[in-house]
C-alpha positions in Angstrom: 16.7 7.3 7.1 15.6 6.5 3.6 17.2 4.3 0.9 20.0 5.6 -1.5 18.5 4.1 -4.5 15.9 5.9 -6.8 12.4 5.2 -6.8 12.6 4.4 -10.2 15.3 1.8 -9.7 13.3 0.3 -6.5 10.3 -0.1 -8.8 12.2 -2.0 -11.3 13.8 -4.4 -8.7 10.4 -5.0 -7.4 8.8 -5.7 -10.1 7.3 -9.4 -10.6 7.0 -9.8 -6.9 4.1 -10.2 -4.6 2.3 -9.1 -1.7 3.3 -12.7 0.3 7.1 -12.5 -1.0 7.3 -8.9 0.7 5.6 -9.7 3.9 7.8 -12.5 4.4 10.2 -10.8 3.7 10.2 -8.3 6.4 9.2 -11.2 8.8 12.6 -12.2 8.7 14.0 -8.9 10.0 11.4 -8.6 12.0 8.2 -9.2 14.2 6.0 -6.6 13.8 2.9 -7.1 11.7 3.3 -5.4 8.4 0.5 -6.3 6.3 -3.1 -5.4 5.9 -5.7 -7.4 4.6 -9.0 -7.4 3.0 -8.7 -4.4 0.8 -10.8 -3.6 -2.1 -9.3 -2.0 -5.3 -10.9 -0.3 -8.4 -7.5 -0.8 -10.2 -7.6 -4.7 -10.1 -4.0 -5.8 -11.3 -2.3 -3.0 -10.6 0.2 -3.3 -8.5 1.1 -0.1 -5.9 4.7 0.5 -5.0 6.4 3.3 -3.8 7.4 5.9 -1.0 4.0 7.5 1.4 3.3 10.0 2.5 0.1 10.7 4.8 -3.0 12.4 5.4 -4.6 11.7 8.5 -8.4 12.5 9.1 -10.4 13.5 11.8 -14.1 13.7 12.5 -15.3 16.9 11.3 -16.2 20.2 13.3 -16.3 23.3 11.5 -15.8 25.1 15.1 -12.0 23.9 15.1 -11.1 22.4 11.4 -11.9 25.6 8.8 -12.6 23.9 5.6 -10.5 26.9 4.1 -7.5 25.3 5.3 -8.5 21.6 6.4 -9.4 20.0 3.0 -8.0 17.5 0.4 -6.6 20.0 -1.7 -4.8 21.7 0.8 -3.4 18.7 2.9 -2.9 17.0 -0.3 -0.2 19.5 -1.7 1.1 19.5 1.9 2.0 16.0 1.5 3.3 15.0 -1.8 5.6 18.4 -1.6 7.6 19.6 -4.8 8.2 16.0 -6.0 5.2 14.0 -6.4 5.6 11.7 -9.0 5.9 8.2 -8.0 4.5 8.6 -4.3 1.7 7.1 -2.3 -0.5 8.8 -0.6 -1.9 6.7 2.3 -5.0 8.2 4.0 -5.7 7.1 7.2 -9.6 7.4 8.9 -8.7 7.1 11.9 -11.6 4.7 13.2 -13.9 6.0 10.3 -13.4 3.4 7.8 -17.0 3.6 6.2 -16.4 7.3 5.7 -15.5 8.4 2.0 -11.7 9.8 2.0 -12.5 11.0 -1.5 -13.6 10.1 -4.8 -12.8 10.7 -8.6 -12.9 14.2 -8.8 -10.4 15.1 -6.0 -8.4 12.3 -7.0 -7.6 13.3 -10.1 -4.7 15.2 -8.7 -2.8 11.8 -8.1 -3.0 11.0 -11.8 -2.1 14.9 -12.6 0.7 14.7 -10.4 2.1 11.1 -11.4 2.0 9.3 -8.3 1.6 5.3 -8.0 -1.4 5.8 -6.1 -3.1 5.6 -2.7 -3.6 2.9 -0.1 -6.7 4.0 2.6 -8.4 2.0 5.4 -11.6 4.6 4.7 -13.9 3.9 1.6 -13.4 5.6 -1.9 -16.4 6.8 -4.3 -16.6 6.5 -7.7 -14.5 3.3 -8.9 -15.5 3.8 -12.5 -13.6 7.4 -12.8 -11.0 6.2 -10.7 -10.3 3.2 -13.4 -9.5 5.8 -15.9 -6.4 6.9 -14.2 -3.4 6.1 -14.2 -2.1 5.1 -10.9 -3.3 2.3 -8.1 -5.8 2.4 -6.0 -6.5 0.1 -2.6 -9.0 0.8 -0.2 -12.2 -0.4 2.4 -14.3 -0.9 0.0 -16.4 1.6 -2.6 -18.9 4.2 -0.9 -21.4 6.4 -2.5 -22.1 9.4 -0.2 -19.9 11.8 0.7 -18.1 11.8 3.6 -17.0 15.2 4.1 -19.3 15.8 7.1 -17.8 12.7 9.0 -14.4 12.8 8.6 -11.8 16.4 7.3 -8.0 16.0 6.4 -6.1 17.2 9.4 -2.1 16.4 9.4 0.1 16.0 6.5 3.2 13.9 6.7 2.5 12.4 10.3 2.8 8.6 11.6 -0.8 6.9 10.6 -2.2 3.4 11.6 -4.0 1.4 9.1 -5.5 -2.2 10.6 -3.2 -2.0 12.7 0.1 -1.0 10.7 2.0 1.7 11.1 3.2 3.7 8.6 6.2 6.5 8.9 6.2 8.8 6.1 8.5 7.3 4.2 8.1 4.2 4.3 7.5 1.6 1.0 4.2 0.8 0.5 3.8 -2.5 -1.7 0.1 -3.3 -2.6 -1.8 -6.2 -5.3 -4.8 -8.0 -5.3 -3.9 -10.0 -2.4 -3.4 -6.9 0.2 -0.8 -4.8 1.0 2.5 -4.7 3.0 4.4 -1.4 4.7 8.2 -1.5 4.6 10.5 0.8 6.5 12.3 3.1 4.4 15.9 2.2 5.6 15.4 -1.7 4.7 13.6 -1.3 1.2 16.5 -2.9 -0.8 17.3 -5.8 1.9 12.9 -6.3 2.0 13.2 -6.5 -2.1 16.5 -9.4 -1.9 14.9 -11.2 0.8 11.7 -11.3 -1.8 13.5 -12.9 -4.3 15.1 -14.8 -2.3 11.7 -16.2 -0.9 10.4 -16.3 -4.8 13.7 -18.7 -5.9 13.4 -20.8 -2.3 9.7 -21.0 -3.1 10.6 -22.0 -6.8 12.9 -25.2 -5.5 10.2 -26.3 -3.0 7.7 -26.6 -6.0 10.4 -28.3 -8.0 11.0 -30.9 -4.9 7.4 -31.7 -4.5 7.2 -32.2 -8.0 10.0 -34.7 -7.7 7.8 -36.4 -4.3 5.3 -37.4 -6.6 7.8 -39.7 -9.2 9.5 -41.1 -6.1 5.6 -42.0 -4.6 5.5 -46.3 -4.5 9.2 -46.2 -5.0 10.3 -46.8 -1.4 12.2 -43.6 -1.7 12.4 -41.5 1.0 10.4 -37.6 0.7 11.7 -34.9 1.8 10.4 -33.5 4.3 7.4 -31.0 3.5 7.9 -27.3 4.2 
């Protein structure tokens, strides 16, 4: 089941928040991990948000993947279907995370296309090209060979596992500087008012510690420390 709103609208209501509002967010509907750490992004303040849908690799064999039909191009139409704009494509490596997933050129169909971006456990080439465009990026890190002998796009539109996470085509995927965070589709909304809820109970901690240190020598009482 997916939300009823737009992904216009969902942007909008998400926008100002962070990685660590969202996560704890969905930690308070539930236990499973949802975040992944340690990404690297050629975008840097970007912020990624909006509905995936997948690619999963696999290592390459030109015996039983035919390049003809197992290739970016291919799997990438596959995925983002007849309504593209404001998607994210996640690419998963499936164990090969020092493998290229792509690089500027094939990636240009993202910013063609209009989606938000891509999230990937695998590297991406050519960060400079990839700045140009419009949509953002988050990834292992930057690699500079290709990785087409390694790893080929198999699946379109299947579960993936990034570090750990699952992700359900579908699902929100919210991304900044600070890492990224998978939210299931059904509870986008009630993840986005549990973020601001977290921002505004955030806001009145600050505002109480603030008042700790004109009460400090006082013989006032603190409140107790989240």
């Amino acid at each position: 089941m997916s939300s009823g709103t737009e992904p216009a609208a969902l942007r909008e209501a998400a926008a100002g928040l962070r990685c660590a509002d969202i996560v704890d967010a969905v930690g308070r509907l539930h236990r499973h991990r949802c975040h992944i750490l340690d990404l690297v992004t050629p975008t840097p303040g970007r912020v990624l948000f909006g509905p995936a849908v997948t690619i999963s690799y696999f290592p390459s064999c030109a015996a039983d993947l035919d390049v003809e039909h197992y290739n970016l191009a291919e799997l990438f139409y596959q995925a983002v279907g007849d309504t593209p704009s404001g998607k994210v494509l996640v690419l998963a490596s499936n164990g090969h995370t020092d493998a290229s997933m792509g690089g500027g050129t094939k990636l240009a169909r993202l910013h063609h296309h209009g989606l938000a971006g891509l999230l990937s456990d695998g590297r991406l080439r050519d960060f400079a090209e990839l700045r140009e465009y419009d949509f953002a990026a988050y990834c292992a890190g930057e690699a500079t060979r290709w990785g087409g002998d390694l790893v080929t796009p198999h699946q379109a539109n299947v579960p993936v596992v990034l570090c750990g996470v699952g992700v359900m085509p579908g699902a929100y995927v919210f991304a900044d500087d600070s890492g990224a965070a998978v939210i299931p589709a059904a509870e986008v909304e009630e993840v986005i008012k549990g973020a601001r809820a977290v921002q505004r109970e955030d806001a009145g901690f600050r505002d109480t510690i603030a008042s700790e240190r004109l009460a400090a020598g006082s013989g006032t009482r603190r409140p107790q420390e989240r």
